[in-house]
N, C-alpha and C positions, 0 to 999 in steps of 0.2 A: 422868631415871631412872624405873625403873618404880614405884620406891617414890613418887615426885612425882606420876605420872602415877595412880596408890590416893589418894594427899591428895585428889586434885582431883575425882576418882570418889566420894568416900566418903562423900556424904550420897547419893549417888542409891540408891535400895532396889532394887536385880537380885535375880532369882528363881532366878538362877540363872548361871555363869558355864561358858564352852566351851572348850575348850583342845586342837589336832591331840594326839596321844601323844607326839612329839618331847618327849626331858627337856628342853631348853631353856626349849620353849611351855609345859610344864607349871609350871616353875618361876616362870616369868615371871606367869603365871596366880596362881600360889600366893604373889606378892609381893602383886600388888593389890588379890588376896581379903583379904589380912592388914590392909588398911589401911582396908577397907570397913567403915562405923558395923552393917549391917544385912547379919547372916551369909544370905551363900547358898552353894549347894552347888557346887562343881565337875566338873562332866564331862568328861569325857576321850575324845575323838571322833577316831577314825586319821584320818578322812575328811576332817578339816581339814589333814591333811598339806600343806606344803607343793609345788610342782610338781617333778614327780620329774625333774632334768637328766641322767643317765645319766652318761656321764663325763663332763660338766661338771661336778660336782659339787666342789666344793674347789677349784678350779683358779681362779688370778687373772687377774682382768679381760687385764687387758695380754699377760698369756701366749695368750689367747682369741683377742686382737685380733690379734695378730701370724700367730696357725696359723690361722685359720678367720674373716678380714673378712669375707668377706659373710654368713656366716651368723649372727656378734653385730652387723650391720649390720641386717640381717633382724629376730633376736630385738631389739632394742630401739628398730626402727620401723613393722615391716610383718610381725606372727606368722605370717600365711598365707603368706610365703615363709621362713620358718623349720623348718626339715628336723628334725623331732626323731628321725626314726629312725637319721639319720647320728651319733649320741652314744649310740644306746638311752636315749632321753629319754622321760616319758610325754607321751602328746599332750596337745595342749592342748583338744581334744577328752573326752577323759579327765579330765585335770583340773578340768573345766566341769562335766563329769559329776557327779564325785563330792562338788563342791558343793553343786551343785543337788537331790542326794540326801537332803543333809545340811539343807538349808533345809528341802526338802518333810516329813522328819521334823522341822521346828519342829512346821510349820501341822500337824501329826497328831499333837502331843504334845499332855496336858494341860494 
């Protein structure tokens, strides 16, 4: 659980903790800051969002596997034959992006 997973964190001293804006990731964030000896601050960064599946989004594995094998055949061994525009997916391109973004403002943070 994520309150085990704060025990286990909670002598290391963070300066600081990151969290996508999703209420989930935020919550989740806001569990194991609570269980942290040495308060740091949480930020809240959209750019950590999750990879945006378009309509895949909510829909269970098996109903996937059943309408569209090749392309959950694709996404879970070979991305680059993986069609995201056929879902309105973001790319995985995109997604790499806005990582990447997100890192490069660590190394330019104080």
């Amino acid at each position: 659980t994520l309150k085990r997973l704060g025990q286990y964190l909670k002598e290391i001293p963070f300066d600081q903790i990151y969290s996508s804006d999703l209420p989930r990731a935020v919550k989740s964030a806001e569990i194991i800051q609570s269980q942290l000896y040495t308060p740091c601050s949480l930020e809240i960064v959209p750019n950590l969002r999750e990879w945006q599946l378009g309509k895949l989004e909510g829909l269970k594995i098996a109903t996937l596997e059943a309408i569209y094998p090749q392309q959950i055949q694709a996404f879970r061994s070979n991305l680059a034959q993986f069609d995201t525009r056929m879902f309105g997916a973001e790319s995985l391109y995109s997604t790499t992006q806005r990582t990447i973004q997100f890192i490069k403002s660590l190394k330019d943070s104080p």
